[in-house]
N, C-alpha and C positions, 0 to 999 in steps of 0.2 A: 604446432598441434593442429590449427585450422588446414595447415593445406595437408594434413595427414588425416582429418579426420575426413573430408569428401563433404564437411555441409558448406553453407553459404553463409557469408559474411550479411550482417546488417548493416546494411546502407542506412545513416541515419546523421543527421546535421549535420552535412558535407562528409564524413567520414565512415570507414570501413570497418564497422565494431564485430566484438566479438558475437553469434546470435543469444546469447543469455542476459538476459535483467536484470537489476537487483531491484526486484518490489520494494515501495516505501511503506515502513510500518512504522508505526508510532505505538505508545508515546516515549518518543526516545532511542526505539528501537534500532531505528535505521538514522544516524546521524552524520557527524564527518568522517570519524573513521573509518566506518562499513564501507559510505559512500566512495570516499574517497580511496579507498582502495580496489576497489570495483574500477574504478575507472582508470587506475594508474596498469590496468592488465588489459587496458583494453577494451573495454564493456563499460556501458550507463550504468553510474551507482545512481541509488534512488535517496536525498532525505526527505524524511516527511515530515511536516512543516510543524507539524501540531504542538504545539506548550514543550518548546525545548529548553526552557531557560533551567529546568532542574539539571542540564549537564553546565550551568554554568554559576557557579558558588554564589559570586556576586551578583547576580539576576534573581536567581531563586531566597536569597538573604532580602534580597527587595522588597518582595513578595509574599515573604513567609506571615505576615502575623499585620492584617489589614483587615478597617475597619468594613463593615456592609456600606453600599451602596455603590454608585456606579461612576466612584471615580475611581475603586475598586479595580474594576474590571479593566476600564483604562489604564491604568498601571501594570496588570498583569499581561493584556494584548502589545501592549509597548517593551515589556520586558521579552515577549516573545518574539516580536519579531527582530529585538536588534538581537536572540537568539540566534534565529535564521540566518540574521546577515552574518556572524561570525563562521554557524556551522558549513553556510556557502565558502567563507573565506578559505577554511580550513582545509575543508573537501577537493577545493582546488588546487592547494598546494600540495597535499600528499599528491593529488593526480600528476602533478607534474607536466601538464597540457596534454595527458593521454588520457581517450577515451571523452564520457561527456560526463557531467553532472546535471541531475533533476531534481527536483523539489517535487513531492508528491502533497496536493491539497484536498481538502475532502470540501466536496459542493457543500453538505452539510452542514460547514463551520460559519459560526457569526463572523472569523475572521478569515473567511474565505478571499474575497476581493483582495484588501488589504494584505495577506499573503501572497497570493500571485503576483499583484503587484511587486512589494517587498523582494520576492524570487528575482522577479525578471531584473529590477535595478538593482541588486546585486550580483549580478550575473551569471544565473542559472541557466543553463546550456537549454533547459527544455523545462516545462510545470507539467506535470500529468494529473489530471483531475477524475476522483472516481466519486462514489456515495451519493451520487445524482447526477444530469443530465445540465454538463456545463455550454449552456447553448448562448451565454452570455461570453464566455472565456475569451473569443475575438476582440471584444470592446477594450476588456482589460487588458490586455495584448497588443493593442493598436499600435505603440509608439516604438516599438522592438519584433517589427518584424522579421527578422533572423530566427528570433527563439522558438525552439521545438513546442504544439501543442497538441499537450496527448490524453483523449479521453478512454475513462475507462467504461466498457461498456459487456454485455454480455449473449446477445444476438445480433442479427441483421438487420432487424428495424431499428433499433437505434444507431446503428451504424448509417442509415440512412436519413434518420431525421437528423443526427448531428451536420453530417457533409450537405445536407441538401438546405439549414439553415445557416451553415458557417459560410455556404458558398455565399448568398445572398452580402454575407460581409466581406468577401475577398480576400477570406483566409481559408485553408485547406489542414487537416489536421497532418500533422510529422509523419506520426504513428499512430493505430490504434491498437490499444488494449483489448483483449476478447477474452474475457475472467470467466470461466466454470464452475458456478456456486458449489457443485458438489464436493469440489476439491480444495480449493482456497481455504485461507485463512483471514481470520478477520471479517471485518463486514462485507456482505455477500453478495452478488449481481442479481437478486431475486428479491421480485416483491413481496413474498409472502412466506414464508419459513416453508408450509407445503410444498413450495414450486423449485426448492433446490435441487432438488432431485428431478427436474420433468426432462424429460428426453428429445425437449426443443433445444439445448443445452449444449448436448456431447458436440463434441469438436468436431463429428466426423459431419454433422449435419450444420451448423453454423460458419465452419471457416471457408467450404464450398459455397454458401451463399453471397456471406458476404467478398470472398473474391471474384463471384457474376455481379455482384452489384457493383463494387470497384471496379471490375472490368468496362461495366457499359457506362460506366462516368469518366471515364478516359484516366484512372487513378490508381488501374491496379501498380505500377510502375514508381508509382512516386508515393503511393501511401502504405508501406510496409505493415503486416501486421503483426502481434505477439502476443502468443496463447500465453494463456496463465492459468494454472493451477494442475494441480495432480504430476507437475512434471518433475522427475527423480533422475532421467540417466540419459547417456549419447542416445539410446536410441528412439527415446521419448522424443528425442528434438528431434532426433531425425522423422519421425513419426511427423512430426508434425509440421517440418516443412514439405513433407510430401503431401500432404494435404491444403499446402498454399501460405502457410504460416512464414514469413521471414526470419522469425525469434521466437525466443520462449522468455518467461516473466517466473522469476520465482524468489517466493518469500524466505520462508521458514529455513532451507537451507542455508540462506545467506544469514540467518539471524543468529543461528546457531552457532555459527565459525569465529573464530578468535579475536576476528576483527569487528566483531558484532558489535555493537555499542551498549548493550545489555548487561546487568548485571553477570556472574558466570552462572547463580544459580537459577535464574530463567532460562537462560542458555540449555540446562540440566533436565531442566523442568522440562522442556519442548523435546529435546532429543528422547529421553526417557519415556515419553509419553507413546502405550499403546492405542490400537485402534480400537478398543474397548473404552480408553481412558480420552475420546473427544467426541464435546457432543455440541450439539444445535441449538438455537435461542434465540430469543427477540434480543438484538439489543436497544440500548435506551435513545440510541437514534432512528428506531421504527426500522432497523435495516436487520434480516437474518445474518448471523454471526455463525462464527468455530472458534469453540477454543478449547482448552485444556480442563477435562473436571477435576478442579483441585478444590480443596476444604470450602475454600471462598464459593467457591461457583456451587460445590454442589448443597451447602448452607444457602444459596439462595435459588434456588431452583428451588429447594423443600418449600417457600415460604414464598415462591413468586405469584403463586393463585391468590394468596391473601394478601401480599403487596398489590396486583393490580386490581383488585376486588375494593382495595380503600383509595383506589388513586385517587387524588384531586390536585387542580391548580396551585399553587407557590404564590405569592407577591414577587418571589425574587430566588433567586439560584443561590443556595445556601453556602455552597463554595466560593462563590463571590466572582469566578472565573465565567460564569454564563455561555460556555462554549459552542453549544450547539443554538440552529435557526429553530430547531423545535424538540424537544425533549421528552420522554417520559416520563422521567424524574416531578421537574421543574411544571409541565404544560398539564398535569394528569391526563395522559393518554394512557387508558385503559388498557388495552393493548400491545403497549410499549414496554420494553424494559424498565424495570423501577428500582433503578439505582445510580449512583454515580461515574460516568466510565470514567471520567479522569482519575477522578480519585483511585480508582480502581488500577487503570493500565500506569500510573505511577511509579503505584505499590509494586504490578509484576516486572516494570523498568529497574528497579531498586532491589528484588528477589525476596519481595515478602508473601512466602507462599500459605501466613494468613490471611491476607488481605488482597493476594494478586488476581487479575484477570488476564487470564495467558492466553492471549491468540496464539491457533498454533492451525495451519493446512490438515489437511485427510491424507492419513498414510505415511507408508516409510518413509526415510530419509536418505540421501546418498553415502552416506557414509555409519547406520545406523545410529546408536548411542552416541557417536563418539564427537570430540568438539574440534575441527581441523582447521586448517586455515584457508584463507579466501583461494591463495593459489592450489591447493590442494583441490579443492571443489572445481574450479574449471578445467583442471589437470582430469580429473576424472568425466567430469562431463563430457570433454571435447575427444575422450578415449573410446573410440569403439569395445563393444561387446564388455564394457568397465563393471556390468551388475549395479546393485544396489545396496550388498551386504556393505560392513565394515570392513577396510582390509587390515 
């Protein structure tokens, strides 16, 4: 299919992948299955690192019913990360030594460090870092120089301040991620809900920057890049290696397909969803979001002016997981989302679409409605003139 479709392969941790990503989404969304079959075709499956122990009976039994305080917490971050190291184990075996594996972290997380870490010694082919500017991620990386590190970011000046501090440590990034708020899904490369939409953004003005700026650092060559967001079909990718892009990064579509690690009626939930039916929001880690208006969401949309109108500080993170560095909920940030997101992206892991928070991208999907499998979605992708309907 690659040598019939005329794009370029992605050169990435010594080897010749196929150009599409599987974005890591949490919680649960993207675990060993997904991952792991992504990369048994050839392509970086993505897991995302975030509280996976609910796919695993006897972790989440551990966990379930704990008293307050903060040994608490420690029990729940210990149960997640020997999550990780299984969901690594797992993902590699379906791959079967094809393709890579990634562990996706979010800067955000209280157990940020300690997960990348966790990734690399279990031997995650590469950790991609988004939901803040990972200018530390060298340090924790120090002792496995091998492993791919990949920031996600959303223009050119951060494309520059990351290379021009990572240089300083004598690490160069794999990859970089170049996310376009407007389209993505989940939390969103803009600081301020207004600016998803600015027009510093579109790909056609960002991927030519920052390939002059990787060019004049002697890096366009060795540091591939991968658009992410709004991308649906062959000719989107091709679209966008014509523009200097190496790859393309996509979520929703992968989340959707068989091999999704998601319950089937989230799975449902996302493909069904029109472009009437996603909208925009603070989430409670002070980062704009997309996702799905279902009962959950639009129940608290009604009721979020008077939720952040009473915020105030916590003693202590009522879920007992304390997962984020700073919280709306938890921190009373006015501002911020005031609710639970674990609790919440849980529920739409599990398909409780009273209680769920469904990240979902902007726009159609490659195969409409319909729930297909991983190979079927590359099969279409890597297909010139494939469309975007269902077939």
């Amino acid at each position: 299919m690659m040598e019939q479709s005329g794009l370029r392969a992605l050169a990435l941790g010594g080897r010749q992948l196929l150009p599409v990503v599987q974005g890591g989404m949490g919680v649960g969304v993207s675990a060993h299955r997904l991952a792991g079959t992504v990369a048994s075709m050839g392509a970086m499956g993505t897991i995302a690192s975030v509280d996976l122990r609910h796919h695993h009976p006897d972790l989440a039994e551990r966990t379930r019913q704990l008293p307050m305080g903060p040994e608490s917490k420690e029990t729940i971050d210990a149960a997640n990360l020997e999550a990780l190291r299984r969901e690594i184990a797992q993902a590699k075996a379906i791959a079967a030594g094809r393709g890579l594996i990634a562990v996706n972290v979010m800067k955000a997380l209280n157990a940020y460090a300690a997960s990348v870490r966790t990734a690399l010694e279990a031997g995650a082919d590469a950790v991609v870092v988004g939901a803040g500017l990972p200018l530390d991620l060298p340090d924790l990386a120090r002792d496995f120089p091998a492993a791919g590190l990949v920031p996600i970011l959303s223009d050119a000046r951060g494309v520059q301040l990351i290379v021009r501090k990572w240089e300083r440590k004598q690490r160069m990034p794999a990859a970089i991620v170049i996310e376009h708020p407007a389209h993505a899904g989940g939390h969103l490369g803009a600081t301020r809900l207004g600016d998803v939409h600015d027009g510093r953004f579109e790909f056609d003005v960002v991927l030519p920057a920052v390939q002059d700026f990787l060019r004049g650092a002697g890096l366009e060559r060795t540091v591939p890049v991968i658009a992410a967001g709004g991308i649906r079909s062959f000719e989107d990718i091709r679209r966008m290696q014509s523009l200097g892009a190496a790859a393309v990064q996509m979520g929703t579509a992968f989340a959707v397909t068989e091999e999704g690690d998601a319950h089937r009626v989230f799975k449902e939930v996302l493909a069904g969803a029109r472009s009437e039916d996603i909208v925009e929001f603070q989430s409670v880690a002070g980062l704009p979001a997309r996702a799905v208006r279902t009962a959950w969401m639009q129940g608290y949309l009604k009721v979020e002016s008077t939720l952040k109108a009473a915020a105030h500080a916590k003693a202590r993170c009522a879920k007992k997981f304390d997962c984020l560095v700073q919280c709306g909920l938890r921190d009373g940030l006015a501002d911020w989302g005031q609710f639970c997101i674990d609790n919440q992206l849980v529920a739409a892991l599990r398909g409780d679409l009273k209680k769920g928070l469904f990240f979902r991208g902007a726009g159609s999907l490659p195969f409409g409605d319909a729930i297909r499998p991983v190979r079927d979605l590359f099969e279409r992708l890597l297909t010139p003139a494939s469309g975007t309907a269902a077939a």
